[in-house]
PAKOLMAR-389530 format. One line per 2 residues: their letters; for each residue x, y, z of C-alpha. Coordinates in Angstrom, 1 decimal. Layout:
BEGIN
A> X/Y/Z  ... $
***
This chain:
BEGIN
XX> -58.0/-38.3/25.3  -59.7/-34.7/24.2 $
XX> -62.4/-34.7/22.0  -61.6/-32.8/19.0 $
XX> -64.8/-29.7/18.1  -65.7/-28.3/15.1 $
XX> -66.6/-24.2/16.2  -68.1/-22.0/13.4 $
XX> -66.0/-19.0/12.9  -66.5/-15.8/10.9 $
XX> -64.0/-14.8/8.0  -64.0/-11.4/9.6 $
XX> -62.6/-13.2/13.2  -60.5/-15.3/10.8 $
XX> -58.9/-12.5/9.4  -58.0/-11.0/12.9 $
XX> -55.8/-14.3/13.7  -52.5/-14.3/12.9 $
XX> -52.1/-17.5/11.3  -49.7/-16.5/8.9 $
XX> -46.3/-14.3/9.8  -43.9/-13.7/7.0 $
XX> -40.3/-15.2/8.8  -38.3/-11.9/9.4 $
XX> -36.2/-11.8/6.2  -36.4/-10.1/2.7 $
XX> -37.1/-12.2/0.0  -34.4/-13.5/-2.3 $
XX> -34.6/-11.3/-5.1  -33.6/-8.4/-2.6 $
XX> -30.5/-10.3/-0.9  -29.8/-13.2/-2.9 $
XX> -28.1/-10.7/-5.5  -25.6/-11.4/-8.8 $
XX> -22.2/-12.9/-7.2  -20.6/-10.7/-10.3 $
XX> -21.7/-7.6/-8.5  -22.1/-8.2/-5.3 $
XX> -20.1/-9.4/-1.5  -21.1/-12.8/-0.3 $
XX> -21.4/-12.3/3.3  -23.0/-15.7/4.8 $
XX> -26.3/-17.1/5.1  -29.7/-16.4/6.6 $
XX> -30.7/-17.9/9.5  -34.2/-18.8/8.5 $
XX> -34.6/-19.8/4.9  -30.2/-20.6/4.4 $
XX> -30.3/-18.2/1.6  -27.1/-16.8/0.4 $
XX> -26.9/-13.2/1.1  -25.4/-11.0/-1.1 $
XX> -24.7/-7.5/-0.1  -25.1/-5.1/-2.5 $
XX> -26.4/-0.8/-2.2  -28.3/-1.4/-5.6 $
XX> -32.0/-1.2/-3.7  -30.8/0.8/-0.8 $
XX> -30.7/4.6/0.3  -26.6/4.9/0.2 $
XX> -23.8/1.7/0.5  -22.5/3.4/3.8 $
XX> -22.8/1.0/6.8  -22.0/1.0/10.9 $
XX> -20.7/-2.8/12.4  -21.4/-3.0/16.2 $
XX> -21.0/-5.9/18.4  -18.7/-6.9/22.0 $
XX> -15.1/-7.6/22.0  -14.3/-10.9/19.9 $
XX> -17.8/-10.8/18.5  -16.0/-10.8/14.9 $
XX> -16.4/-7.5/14.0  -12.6/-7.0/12.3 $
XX> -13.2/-10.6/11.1  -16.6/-9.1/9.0 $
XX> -14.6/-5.9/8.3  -11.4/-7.8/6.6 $
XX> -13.9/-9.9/5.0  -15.8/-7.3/3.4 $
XX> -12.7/-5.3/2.0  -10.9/-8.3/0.5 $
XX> -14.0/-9.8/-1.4  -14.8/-5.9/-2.5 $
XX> -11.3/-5.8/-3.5  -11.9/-9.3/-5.5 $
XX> -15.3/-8.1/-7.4  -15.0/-4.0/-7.7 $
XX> -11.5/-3.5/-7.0  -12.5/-1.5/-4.4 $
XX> -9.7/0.5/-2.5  -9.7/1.1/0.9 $
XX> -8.7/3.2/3.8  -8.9/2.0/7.3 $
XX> -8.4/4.7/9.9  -7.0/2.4/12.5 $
XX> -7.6/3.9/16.0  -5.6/1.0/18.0 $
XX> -3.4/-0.4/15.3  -5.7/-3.5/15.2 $
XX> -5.6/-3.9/11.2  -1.8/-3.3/10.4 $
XX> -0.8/-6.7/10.9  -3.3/-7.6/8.3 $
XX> -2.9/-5.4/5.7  1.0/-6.1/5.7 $
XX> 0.3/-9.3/5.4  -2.0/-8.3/2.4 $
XX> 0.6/-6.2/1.0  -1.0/-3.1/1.4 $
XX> 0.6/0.2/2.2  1.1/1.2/6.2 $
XX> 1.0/4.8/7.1  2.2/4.8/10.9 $
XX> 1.2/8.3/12.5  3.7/9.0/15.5 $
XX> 5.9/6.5/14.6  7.7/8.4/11.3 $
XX> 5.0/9.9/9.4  3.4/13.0/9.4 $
XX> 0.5/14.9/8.4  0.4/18.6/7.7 $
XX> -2.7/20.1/8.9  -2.7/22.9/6.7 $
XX> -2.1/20.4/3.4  -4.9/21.4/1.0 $
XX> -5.4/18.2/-1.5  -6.8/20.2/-3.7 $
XX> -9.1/22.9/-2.0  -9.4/26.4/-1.6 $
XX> -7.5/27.7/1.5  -10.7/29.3/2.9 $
XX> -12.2/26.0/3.0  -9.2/24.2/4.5 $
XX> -9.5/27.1/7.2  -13.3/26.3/7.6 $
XX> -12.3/22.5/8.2  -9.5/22.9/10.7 $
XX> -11.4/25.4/12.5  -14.2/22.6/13.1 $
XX> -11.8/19.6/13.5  -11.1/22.4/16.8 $
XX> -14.6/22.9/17.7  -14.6/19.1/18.4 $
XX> -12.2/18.4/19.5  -10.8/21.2/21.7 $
XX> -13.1/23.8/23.9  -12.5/26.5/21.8 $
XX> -16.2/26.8/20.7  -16.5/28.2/24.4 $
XX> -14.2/31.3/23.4  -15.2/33.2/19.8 $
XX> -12.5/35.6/20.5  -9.4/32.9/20.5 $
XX> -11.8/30.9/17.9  -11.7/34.3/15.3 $
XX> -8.2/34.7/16.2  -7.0/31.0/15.1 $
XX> -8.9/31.5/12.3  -7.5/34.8/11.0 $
XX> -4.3/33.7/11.6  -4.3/30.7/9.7 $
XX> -5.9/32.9/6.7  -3.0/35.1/7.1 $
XX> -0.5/32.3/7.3  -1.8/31.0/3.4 $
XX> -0.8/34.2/2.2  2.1/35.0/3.4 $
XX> 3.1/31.9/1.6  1.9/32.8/-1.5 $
XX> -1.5/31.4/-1.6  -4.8/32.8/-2.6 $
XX> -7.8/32.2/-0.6  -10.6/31.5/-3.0 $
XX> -8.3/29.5/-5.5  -7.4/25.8/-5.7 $
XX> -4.3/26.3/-7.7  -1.3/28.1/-6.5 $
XX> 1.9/28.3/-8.4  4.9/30.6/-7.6 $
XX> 6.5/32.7/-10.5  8.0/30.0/-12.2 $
XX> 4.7/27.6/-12.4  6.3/25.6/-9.5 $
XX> 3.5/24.5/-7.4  4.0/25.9/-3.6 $
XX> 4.6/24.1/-0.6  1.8/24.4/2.1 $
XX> 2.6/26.1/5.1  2.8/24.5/8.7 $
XX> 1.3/25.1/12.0  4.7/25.8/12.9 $
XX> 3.9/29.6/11.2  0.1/30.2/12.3 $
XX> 1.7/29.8/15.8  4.5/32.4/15.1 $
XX> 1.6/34.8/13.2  0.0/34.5/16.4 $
XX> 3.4/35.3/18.9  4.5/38.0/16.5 $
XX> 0.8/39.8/17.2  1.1/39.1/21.2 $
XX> 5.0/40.1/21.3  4.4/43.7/19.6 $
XX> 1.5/44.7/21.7  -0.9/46.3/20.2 $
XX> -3.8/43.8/20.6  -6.1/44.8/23.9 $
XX> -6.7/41.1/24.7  -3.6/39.8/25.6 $
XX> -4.8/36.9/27.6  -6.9/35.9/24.8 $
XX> -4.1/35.5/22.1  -2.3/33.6/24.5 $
XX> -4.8/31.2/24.8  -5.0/30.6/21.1 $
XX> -0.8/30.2/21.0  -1.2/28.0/24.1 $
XX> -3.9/25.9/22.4  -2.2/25.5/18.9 $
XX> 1.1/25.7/20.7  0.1/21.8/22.0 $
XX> 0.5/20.9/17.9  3.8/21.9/17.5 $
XX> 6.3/20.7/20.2  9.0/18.9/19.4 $
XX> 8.4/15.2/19.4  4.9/15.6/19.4 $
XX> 4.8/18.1/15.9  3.1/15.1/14.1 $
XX> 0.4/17.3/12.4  3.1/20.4/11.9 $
XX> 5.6/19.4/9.3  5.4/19.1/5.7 $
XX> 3.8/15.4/5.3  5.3/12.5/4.3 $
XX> 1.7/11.0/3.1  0.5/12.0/-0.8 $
XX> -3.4/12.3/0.0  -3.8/12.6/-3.4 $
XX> -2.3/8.9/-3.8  -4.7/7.3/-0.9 $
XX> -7.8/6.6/-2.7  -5.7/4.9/-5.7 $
XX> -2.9/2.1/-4.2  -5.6/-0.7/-3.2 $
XX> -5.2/-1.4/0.5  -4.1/1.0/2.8 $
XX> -3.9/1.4/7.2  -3.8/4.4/8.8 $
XX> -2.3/3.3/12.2  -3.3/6.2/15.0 $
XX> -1.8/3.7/17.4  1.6/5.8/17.4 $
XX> -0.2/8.9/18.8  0.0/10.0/22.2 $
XX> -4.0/10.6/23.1  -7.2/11.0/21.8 $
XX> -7.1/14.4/20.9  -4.2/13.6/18.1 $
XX> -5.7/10.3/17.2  -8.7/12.3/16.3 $
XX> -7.5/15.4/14.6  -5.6/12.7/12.3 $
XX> -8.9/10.9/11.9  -11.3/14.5/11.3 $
XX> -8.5/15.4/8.7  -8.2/11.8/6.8 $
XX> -11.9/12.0/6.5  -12.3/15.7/5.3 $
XX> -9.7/14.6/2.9  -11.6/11.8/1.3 $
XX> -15.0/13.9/1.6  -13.3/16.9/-0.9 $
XX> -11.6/13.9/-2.6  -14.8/12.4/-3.6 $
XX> -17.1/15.1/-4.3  -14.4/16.5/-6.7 $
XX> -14.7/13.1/-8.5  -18.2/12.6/-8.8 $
XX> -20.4/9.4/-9.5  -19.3/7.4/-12.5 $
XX> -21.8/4.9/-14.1  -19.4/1.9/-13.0 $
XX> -20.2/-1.2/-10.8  -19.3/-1.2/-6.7 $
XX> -17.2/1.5/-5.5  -14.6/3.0/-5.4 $
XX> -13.3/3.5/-2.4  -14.3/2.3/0.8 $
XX> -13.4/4.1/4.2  -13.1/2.1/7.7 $
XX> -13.5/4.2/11.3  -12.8/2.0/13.8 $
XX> -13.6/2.6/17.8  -13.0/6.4/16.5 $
XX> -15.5/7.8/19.3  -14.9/11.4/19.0 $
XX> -15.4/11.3/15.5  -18.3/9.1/15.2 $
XX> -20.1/10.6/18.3  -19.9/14.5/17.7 $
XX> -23.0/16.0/15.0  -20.5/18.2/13.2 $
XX> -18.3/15.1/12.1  -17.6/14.8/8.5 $
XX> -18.7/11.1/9.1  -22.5/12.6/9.4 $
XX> -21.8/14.7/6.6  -20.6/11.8/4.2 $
XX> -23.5/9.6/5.5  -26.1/11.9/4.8 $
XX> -24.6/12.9/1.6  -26.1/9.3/0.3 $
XX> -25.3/7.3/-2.8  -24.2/10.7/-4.5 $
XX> -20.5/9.0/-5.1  -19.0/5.7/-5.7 $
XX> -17.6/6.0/-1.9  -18.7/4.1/1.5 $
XX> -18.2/4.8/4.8  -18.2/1.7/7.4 $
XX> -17.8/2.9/10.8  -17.5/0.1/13.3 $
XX> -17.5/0.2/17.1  -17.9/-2.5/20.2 $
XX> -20.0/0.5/22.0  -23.3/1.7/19.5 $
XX> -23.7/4.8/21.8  -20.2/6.0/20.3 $
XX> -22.0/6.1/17.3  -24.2/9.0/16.6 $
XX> -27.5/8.1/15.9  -27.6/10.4/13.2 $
XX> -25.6/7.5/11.5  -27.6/4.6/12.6 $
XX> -30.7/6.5/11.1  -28.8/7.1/8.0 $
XX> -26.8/4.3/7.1  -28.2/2.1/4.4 $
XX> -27.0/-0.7/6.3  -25.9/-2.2/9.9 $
XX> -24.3/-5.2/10.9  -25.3/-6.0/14.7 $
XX> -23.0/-8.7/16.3  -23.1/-9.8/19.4 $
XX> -24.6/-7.0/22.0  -25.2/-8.3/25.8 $
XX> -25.7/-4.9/27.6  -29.4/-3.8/27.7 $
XX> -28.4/0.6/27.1  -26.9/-0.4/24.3 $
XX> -29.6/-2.9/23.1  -32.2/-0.1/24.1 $
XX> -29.9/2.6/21.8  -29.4/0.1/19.0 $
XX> -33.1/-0.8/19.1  -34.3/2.8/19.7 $
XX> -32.3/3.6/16.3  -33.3/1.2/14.0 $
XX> -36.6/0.0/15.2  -36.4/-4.0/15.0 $
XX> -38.7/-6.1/16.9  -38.0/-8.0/20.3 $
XX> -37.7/-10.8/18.5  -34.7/-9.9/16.6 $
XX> -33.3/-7.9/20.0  -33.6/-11.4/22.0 $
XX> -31.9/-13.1/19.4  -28.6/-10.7/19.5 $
XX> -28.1/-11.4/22.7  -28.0/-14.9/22.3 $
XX> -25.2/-15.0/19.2  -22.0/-16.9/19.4 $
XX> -18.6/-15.5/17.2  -19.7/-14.1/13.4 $
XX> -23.7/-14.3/14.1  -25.3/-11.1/13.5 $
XX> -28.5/-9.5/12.7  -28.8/-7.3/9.3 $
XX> -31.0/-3.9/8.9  -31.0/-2.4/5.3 $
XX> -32.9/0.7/4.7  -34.4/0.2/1.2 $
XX> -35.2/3.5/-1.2  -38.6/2.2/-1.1 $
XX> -41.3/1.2/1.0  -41.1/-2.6/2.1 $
XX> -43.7/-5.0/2.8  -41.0/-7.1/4.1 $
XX> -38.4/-7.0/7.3  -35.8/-4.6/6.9 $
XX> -33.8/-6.6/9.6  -33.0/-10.3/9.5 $
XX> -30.7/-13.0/11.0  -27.3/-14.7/9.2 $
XX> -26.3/-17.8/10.4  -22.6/-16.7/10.5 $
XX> -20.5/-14.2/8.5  -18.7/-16.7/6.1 $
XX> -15.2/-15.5/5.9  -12.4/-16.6/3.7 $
XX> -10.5/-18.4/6.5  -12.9/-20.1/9.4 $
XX> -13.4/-18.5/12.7  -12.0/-20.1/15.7 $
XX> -14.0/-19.2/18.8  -12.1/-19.7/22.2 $
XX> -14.1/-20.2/25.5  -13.5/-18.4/28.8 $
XX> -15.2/-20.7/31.5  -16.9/-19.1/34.7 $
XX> -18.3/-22.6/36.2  -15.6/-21.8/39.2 $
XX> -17.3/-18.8/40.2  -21.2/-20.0/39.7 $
XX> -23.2/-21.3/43.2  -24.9/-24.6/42.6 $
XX> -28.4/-22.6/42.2  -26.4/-20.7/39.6 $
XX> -25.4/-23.5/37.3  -28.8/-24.4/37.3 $
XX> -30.2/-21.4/35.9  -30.3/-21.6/32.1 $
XX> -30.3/-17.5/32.0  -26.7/-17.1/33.4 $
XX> -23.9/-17.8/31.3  -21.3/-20.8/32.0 $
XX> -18.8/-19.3/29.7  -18.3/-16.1/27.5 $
XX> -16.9/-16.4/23.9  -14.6/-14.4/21.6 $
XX> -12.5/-14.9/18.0  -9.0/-16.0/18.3 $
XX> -8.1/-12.7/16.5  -9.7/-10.2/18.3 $
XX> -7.7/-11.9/21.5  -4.6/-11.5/20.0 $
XX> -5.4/-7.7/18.8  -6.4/-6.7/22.2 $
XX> -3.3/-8.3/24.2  -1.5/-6.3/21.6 $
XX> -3.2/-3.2/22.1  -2.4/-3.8/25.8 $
XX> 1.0/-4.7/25.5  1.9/-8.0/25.5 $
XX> 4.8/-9.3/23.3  4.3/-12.1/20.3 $
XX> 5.5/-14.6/22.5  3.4/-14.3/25.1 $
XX> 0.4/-14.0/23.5  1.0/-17.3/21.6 $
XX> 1.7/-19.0/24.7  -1.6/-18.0/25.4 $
XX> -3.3/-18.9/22.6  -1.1/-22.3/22.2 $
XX> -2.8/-23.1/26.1  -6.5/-22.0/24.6 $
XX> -5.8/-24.9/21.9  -4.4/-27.6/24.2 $
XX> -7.7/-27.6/26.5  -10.0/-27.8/23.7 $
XX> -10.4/-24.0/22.8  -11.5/-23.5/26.6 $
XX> -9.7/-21.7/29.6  -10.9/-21.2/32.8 $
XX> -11.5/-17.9/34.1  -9.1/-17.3/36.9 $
XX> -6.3/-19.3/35.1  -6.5/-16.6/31.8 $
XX> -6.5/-13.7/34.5  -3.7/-15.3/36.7 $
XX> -1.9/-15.3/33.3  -2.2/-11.8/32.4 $
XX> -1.2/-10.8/35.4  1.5/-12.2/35.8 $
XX> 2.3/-11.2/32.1  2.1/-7.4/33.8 $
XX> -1.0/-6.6/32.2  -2.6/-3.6/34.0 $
XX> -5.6/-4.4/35.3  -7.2/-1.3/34.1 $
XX> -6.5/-3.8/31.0  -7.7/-6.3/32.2 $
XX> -11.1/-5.3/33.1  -11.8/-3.6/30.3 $
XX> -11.1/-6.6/28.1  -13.8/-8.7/30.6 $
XX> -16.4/-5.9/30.2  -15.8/-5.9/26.3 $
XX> -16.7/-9.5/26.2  -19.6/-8.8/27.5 $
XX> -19.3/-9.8/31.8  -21.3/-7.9/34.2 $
XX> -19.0/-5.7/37.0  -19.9/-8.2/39.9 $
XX> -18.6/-11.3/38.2  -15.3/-9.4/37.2 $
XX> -15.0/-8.1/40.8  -15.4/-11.6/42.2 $
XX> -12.8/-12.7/40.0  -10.1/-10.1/41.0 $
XX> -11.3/-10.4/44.8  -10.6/-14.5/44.1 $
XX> -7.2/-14.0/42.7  -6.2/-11.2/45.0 $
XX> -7.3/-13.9/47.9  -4.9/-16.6/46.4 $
XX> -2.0/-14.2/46.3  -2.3/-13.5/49.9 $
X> -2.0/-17.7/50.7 $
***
């Protein structure tokens, strides 16, 4: 046995010991908030305090949700709009790049709006704003999305001819009403005309550029065929109506590519930003409205997004932004810096824990601990209005949603060597929500049927499956396996475990 020594020490050396750490979490009276104005969102890992979520003590209530395929990111997301719903009475728009929400929200009995597949959005609608500044906006929803920036002279071009286009139809630039002679208010133009402004200039002439307004018809030109004129007829949406009719999903599924899934998405957005600076703040608890960008990459990435303009516009309206993605470096990090708050899930590569990190500053501590979360854990950063003495990012146990998560289990043991299964480090299975599954075979597309008999053989073995049997099934389910390998790599598994796997089932083919 030791023998136990009683050493002087100086308060100063004392002092330099750190005995004492303060656990990494706020104290109560910062997240353990009024219920009556507030969203419940689970329980810290630490103390098992309730944490309320609410933008009262924080810079703006706009937020970004990361985290791997199945980590239970729509899971938070439907959470978070139906218990805002239930306090505020919070609308909310969900600009839904893959169609993963509508299923929900028609269950919900909210509104569907299905771009592609018989709506339609006209480009040049004005919801209220002066035609100048629609011009400005579409203009920019170009510069982002086509390369048009490259070319000033087809960029001045467009933009003249869409100015021209407004007034032809009766519209004045600098005004936000226009009524014809008879106080009728006037019916926006269409693409359909800017292009025909543009062909009328090329066919009589007189411009010495030719091969420069051809380019500009050529560009615009993609906007208006037939079939694909989704952004050049008179809309069947009322924007004005959005903000106001509770739940509503803006399904960009229907869309051909990401260039019209993204002009749909830039326009929706600059929409809402008009809609809500118009409004104003109103002394009134929660908000308003809240907006959900989902895997929307090219509008989340790019520094002249309306998404970085309503973030950094603050707490200035009643109005949050939640833009949620399974890759952070889609996300500029103009965003991460500026939301007031962010919702890590599960994260397993180490770019996008170094991007993540590199944005928001947490310790190594927290960063080891996200790549160790099962379905609905996550780590919490809030950016307070004032200096803290206190964590700014923190663990929950599990988001607490209002119907239980169901995790389901794909098993690897088959593929591990025998120095492999004994190495605590590498994983013996990889982990999703039973949701997410079902949203991504749709996505990829599998029928209903299919995908329950699927989910029917997760539940028979225990909410396990291995490996090789779930890919044998997809494929012979004629999922690509473009599809397939990008649901593996979602989930988080490195490119040599998913080669082994095809190479394995490739081999068995050939017996």
């Amino acid at each position: 046995m030791g023998v136990l020594r009683v050493q002087p020490i100086m308060s100063r050396e004392l002092a330099r010991r750190p005995l004492f750490v303060r656990p990494p979490e706020p104290p109560a009276e910062f997240i353990a908030l009024d219920p009556s104005n507030s969203i419940y969102v689970g329980k810290t890992k630490i103390f098992h305090m309730p944490f309320n979520w609410s933008y009262e003590y924080l810079t703006n209530p706009h937020m970004c949700v990361v985290g791997i395929t199945g980590a239970g990111k729509s899971y938070f997301v439907k959470t978070f709009l139906s218990r805002a719903a239930f306090v505020w009475g919070t609308n909310a728009i969900i600009i839904d790049w893959a169609g993963e929400y509508r299923a929900w929200v028609k269950q919900a009995g909210g509104r569907i709006i299905s771009l592609g597949k018989g709506d339609f959005i006209n480009l040049l609608d004005l919801g209220g704003m002066k035609p100048l500044d629609r011009v400005k906006q579409i203009i920019r929803t170009l510069e982002i999305l086509t390369d048009i920036s490259q070319y000033p002279e087809q960029k001045r071009l467009t933009e003249e001819a869409l100015e021209k286009t407004y007034e032809e139809a009766g519209f004045k630039l600098t005004e936000t009403e226009h009524k014809d002679s008879a106080g009728n208010p006037i019916n926006p133009p269409t693409l359909k005309e800017v292009v025909r402004i543009l062909e009328d200039r090329l066919k009589s002439g007189s411009y010495a550029f030719p091969a420069e307004l051809e380019n500009a018809v050529y560009r615009l030109r993609n906007f208006c065929r037939p079939g694909e004129d989704y952004f050049a007829q008179q809309s069947t949406v009322k924007l004005e109506e959005l903000t106001e009719v509770g739940l509503v999903d803006v399904d960009l599924s229907g869309l051909p590519d990401e260039v019209m899934r993204g002009l749909a998405g830039l326009f929706v957005l600059q929409f809402l930003k008009e809609k809500m600076r118009a409004t104003g703040w109103t002394a009134t608890k929660g908000l308003k409205v809240l907006v959900v960008l989902d895997e929307a990459w090219k509008i989340a990435k790019d520094e002249r997004s309306d998404a970085i303009m309503i973030v950094r516009e603050g707490r200035k309206y009643n109005f949050g932004l939640i833009v949620a993605s399974q890759n952070p470096t889609d996300i500029h990090e103009a965003i991460f810096s500026n939301v007031g708050t962010s919702f890590i899930l599960r994260v397993k590569f180490q770019s996008f824990l170094d991007y993540i990190q590199g944005s928001l500053n947490f310790s190594d501590f927290i960063r080891a601990e996200i790549t160790k979360f099962g379905v609905g854990q996550c780590a919490v950063n809030m950016a307070f209005q004032t200096t803290t003495r206190f964590p700014e990012t923190f663990l929950l146990e599990r988001v607490h949603g209002e119907e239980p998560l169901e995790e389901y289990f794909l098993d690897v043991v088959s593929l591990l060597t025998q120095a492999q299964l004994s190495d605590e480090d590498i994983p013996k299975n990889y982990s999703f929500e039973k949701n997410e599954l079902k949203n991504k075979l749709t996505e990829f597309g599998m029928d209903d049927i299919r995908a329950s008999e699927l989910i029917n053989t997760f539940n028979r073995s225990n909410k396990h499956m291995d490996i090789l049997t779930f890919v044998e099934f997809l494929e012979k389910n004629d999922l690509a396996r473009s599809n397939i390998t990008s649901f593996l790599k979602g989930v988080g598994m490195e490119d040599t475990m998913i080669i082994d796997i095809l190479n394995k089932i490739y081999a068995k083919g050939g017996e």
